[in-house]
LODO-307170 format. One record per residue (C-alpha): x, y, z; residue in three letters. Coordinates in pm, whole numbers, padded with zeros to 5 digits, always signed. Example, Ala and Ser with C-alpha at 12.3 -4.5 7.8 and 13.67 -1.06 7.14 Angstrom:
+01230-00450+00780ALA/+01367-00106+00714SER/
This chain:
-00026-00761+01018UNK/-00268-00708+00722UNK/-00288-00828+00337UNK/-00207-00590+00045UNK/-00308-00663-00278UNK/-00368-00617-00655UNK/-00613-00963-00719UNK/-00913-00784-00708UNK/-00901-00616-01010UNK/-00935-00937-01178UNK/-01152-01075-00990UNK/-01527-01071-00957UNK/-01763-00935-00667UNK/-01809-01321-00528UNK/-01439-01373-00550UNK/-01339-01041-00375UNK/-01576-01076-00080UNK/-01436-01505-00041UNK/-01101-01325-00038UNK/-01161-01060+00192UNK/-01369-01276+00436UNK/-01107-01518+00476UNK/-00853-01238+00546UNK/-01061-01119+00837UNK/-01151-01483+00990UNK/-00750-01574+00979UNK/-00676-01331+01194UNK/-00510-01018+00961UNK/-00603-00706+01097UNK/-00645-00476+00748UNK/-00653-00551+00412UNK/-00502-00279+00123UNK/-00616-00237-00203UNK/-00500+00015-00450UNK/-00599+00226-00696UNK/-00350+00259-01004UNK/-00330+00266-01430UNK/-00657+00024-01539UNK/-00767-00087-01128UNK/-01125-00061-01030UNK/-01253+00259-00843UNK/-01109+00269-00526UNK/-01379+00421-00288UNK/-01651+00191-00468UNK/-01423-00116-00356UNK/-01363+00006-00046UNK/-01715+00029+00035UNK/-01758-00293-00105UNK/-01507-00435+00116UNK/-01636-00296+00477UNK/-01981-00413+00402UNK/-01828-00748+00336UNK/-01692-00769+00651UNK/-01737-00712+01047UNK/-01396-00617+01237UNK/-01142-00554+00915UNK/-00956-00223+00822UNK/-01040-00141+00492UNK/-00759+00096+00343UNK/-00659+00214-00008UNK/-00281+00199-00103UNK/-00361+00481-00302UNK/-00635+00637-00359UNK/-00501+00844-00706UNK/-00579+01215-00601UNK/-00570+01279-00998UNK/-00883+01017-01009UNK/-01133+01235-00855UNK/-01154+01577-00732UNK/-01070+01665-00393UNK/-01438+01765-00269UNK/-01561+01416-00427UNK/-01312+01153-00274UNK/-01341+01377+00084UNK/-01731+01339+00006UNK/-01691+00988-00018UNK/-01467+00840+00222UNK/-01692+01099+00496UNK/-01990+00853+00393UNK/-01760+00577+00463UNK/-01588+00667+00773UNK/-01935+00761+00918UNK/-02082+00442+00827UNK/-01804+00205+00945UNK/-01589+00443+01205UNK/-01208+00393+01260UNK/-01212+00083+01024UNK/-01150+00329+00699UNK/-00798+00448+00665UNK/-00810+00635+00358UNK/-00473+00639+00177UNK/-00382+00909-00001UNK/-00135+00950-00300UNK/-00014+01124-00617UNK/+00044+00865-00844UNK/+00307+00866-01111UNK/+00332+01065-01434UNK/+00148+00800-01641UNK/-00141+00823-01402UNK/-00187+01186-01459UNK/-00142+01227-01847UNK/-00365+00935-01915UNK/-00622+01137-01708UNK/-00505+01434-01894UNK/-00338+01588-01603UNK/+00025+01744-01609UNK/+00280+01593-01431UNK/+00473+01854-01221UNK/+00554+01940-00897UNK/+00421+01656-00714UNK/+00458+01752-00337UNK/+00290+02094-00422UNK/+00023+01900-00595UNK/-00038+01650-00335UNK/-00029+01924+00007UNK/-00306+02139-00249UNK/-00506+01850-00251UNK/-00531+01787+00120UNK/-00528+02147+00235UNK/-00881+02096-00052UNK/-01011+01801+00101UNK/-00940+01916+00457UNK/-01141+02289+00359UNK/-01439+02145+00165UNK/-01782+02218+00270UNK/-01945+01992+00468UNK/-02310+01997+00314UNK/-02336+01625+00451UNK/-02353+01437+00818UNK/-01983+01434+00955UNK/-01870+01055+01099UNK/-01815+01089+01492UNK/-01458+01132+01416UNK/-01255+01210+01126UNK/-01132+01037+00822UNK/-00830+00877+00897UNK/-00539+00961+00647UNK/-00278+00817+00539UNK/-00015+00934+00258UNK/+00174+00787+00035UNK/+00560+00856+00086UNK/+00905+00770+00001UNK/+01130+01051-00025UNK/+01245+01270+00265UNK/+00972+01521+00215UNK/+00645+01384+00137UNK/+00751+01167+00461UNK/+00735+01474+00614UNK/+00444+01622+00437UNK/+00261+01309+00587UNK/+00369+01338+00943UNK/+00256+01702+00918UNK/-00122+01626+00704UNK/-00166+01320+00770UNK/-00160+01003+01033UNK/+00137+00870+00867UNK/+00292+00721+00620UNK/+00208+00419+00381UNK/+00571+00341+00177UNK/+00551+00033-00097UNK/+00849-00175-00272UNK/+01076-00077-00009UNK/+01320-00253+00230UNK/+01361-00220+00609UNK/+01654+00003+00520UNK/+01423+00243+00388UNK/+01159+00181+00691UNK/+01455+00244+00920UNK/+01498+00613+00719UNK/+01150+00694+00718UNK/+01087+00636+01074UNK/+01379+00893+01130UNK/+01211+01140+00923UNK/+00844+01071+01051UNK/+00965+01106+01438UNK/+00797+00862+01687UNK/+00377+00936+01642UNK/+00320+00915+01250UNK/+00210+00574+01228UNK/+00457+00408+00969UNK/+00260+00140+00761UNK/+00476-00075+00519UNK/+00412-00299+00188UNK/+00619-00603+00145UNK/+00581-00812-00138UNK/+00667-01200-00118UNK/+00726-01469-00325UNK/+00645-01822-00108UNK/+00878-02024-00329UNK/+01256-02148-00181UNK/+01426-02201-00543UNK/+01630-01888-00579UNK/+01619-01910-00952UNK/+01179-01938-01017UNK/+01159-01735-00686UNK/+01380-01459-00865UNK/+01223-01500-01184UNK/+00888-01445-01021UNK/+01010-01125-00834UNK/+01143-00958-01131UNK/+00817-01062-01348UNK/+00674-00800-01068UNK/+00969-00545-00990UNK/+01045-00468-01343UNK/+00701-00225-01393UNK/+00835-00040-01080UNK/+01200-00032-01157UNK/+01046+00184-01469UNK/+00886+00450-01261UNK/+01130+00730-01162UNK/+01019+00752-00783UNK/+01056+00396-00700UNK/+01424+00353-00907UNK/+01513+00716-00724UNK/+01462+00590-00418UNK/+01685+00298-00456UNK/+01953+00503-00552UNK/+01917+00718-00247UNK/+01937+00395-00022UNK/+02270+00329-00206UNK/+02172+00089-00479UNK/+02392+00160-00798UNK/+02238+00197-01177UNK/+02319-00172-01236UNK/+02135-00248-00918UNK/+01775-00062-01097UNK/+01833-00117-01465UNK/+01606-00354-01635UNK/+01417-00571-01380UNK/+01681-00517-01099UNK/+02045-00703-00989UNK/+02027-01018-00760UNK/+02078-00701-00463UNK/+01787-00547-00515UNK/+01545-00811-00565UNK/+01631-01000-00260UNK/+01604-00656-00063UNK/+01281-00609-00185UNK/+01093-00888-00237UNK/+01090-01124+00056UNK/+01090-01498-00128UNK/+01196-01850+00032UNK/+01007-02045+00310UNK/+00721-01870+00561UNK/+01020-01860+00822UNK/+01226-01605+00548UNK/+00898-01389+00472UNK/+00843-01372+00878UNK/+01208-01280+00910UNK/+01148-00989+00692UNK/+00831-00823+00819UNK/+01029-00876+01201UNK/+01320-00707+00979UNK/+01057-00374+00901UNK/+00869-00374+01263UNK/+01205-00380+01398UNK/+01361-00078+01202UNK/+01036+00126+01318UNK/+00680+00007+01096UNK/+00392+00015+01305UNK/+00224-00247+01037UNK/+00293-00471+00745UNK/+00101-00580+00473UNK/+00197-00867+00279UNK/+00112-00885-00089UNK/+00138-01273-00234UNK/+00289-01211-00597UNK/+00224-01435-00910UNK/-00064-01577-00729UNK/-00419-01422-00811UNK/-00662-01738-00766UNK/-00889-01692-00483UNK/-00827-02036-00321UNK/-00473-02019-00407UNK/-00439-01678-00255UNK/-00659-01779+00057UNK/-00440-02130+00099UNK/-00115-01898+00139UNK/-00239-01657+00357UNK/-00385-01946+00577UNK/+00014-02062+00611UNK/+00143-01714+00655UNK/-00140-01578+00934UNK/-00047-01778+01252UNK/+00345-01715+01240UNK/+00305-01315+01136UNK/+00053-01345+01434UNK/+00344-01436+01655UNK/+00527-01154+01574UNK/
């Protein structure tokens, strides 16, 4: 079980390392952070985050490939993965089209793009110390074939706003090995109205990207399922919200249809002690699992 999340980009150094700390001493094995329009520098946090800490997997959920050339972030996360071993996973992803133009980058062809970038990273020259092993990659996936690009560059897969449906499909396409790591978001709240409300405050910026509403349409989910911030359906299939017992329910839902891990992300909650309070609630039961 780990803890995904977007709080740190609001948050100061003090803040991130309370956060982070408390993550590792409750028991969660990783912690994601990711790297997206206006978050901070991924590898910098990253490094941030495994000096903060002792036993904790430190992993990006993505690291933009259109944020950094492919020499520099393999430069990087070699530094890191020497330093601090098999507690790096290094995720790997190609964004969405407003990522690129904003960085001045066209937005085409995004599987071509993303095995390029790998085949780059994996071919760069090593004019530095190589870590005892090697960086440990993950990709970011949800259609059919970057799955498969990842089972074929990669350790595995790392899929986000996605139900166990979907987990179910990917491990399918994976096979058995990839590891298959999973997002789920969750709203701690049992009114179904605020809980909702809350969700779609959150799904709506997704719903707006083309890869994320295309993949709910290839699970089955209609047009009036993904328009605007997303039917009653979709919501409660993606967003986990209602007591700890319904949010455990779910991850058993995704580690049952084939995940090898889940990371929770806490929406509409950003204050460190806040944050820290829920995950307290959440870390024995998930522990269970």
């Amino acid at each position: 079980m780990g803890v995904w999340t977007f709080a740190f980009d609001s948050l100061p150094a003090a803040d991130i390392q309370t956060v982070t700390k408390a993550s590792e001493d409750l028991g969660f094995s990783s912690i994601w952070v990711p790297e997206g329009g206006g978050s901070r520098d991924v590898v910098g946090l990253l490094s941030y985050l495994l000096a903060s800490t002792e036993r904790l997997t430190v992993a990006s959920g993505i690291a933009n490939l259109t944020a950094r050339p492919p020499e520099v972030l393999q430069s990087g996360a070699t530094l890191l993965a020497d330093a601090y071993g098999d507690r790096l996973v290094l995720g790997v992803g190609v964004g969405h089209e407003y990522t690129s133009e904003r960085r001045g980058i066209e937005w085409s062809r995004p599987l071509a793009r993303t095995r390029t970038y790998l085949e780059a990273m994996d071919t760069s020259a090593p004019r530095y110390p190589q870590p005892a092993a090697p960086v440990q990659r993950m990709l970011a996936a949800l259609g059919d074939r970057m799955l498969g690009l990842s089972a074929e560059m990669s350790l595995g897969a790392h899929t986000y706003f996605v139900p166990p449906q979907h987990t179910e499909r990917a491990r399918r396409v994976l096979g058995p090995e990839p590891v298959l790591a999973v997002e789920q978001s969750i709203v701690l709240d049992e009114d179904p109205v605020s809980a909702r409300a809350t969700a779609r405050d959150w799904a709506v910026h997704y719903l707006r990207l083309p890869n994320y509403a295309n993949n709910w349409r290839r699970l089955g989910f209609t047009e009036d399922d993904v328009e605007g911030a997303g039917s009653d359906r979709l919501i409660d299939a993606a967003v986990a919200w209602g007591s700890i017992d319904d949010v455990v329910a779910r991850v058993r839902a995704h580690l049952d249809a084939g995940a090898d891990h889940v990371c929770v992300q806490v929406i509409g909650d950003e204050d460190p002690a806040s944050l820290v309070g829920r995950l307290a609630g959440l870390a024995g039961p998930l522990s269970a699992l």
